[in-house]
N, C-alpha and C positions, 0 to 999 in steps of 0.2 A: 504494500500500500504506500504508496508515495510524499500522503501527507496523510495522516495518523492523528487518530484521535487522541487528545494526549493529556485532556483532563475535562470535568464534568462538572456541571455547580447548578445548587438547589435556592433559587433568591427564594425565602419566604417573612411573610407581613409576620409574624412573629417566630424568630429565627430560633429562639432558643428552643420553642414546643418544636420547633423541626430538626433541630439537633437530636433531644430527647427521645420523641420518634425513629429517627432512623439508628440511632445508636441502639435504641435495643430493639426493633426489629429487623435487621440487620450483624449488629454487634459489631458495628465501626468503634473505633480508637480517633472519637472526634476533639481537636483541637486547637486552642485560638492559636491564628496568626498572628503573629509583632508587625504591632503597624496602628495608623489612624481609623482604619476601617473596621466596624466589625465582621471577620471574614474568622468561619473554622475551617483547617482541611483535616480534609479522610486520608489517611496514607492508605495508598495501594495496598491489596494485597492480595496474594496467592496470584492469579492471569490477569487481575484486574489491573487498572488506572486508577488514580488517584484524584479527589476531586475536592468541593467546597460545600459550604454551604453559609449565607450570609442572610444577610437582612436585607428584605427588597424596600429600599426608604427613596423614593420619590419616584417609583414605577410601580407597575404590575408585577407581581410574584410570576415566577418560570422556572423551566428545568432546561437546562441547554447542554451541548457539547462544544468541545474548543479543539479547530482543527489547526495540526503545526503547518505553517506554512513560512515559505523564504523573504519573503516581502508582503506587507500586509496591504502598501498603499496599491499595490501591483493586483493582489487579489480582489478587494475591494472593487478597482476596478473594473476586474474583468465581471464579475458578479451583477454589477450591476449594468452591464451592456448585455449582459443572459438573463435582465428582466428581473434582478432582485435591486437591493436597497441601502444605499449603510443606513447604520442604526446608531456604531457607535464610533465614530473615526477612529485610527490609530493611536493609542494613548500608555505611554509609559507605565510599568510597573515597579516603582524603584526595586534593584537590586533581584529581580525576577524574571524580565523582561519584556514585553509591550504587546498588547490585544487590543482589538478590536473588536467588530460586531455588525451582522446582514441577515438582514431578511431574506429568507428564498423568494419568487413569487407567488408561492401562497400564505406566503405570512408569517411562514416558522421563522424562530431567531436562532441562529450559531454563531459562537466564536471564534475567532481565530489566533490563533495566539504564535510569536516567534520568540 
């Protein structure tokens, strides 16, 4: 696969009842991030990827995926000449490194992450 799915995140309106959930139906090893945001990740584990889960604070709550890719402003635009959308321009992750985010054209949102 070329460009890989390479991590997964759950925004929800109230993050901790989603934390608590899925850590015990599941039984994730969920944990905060260092940082401004409140963001927990799920380490991988056994064949899976590793993912998030945070707090959806000035959107609608979603589940998404984030595909790696070599260039984001590159992708962006091709996506959207295939009839989808950005959502969320290119934007830094200090010390992590930089996503983005598009709509297909039926409205689903992914992200992309380098």
């Amino acid at each position: 696969m070329p460009n890989p799915i390479v991590h997964w995140e759950i925004a929800a309106k109230d993050a901790a009842k989603a934390r608590d959930f899925y850590s015990k139906l599941f039984g994730w090893d969920v944990k905060k991030w260092e940082g401004p945001m409140e963001y927990y990740g799920v380490e991988a584990q056994g064949e899976g990827i590793g993912g998030g889960i945070c707090k959806a604070e000035g959107f609608p709550n979603y589940v998404t995926i984030y595909v790696e890719v070599d260039d984001l402003q590159a992708s962006l635009d091709k996506a959207n000449k295939l009839g989808g959308k950005t959502i969320v321009p290119p934007t830094p992750i200090p010390e992590v490194g930089s996503f983005a985010m598009l709509a297909d054209p039926d409205g689903n949102v992914i992200g992309l992450f380098k």
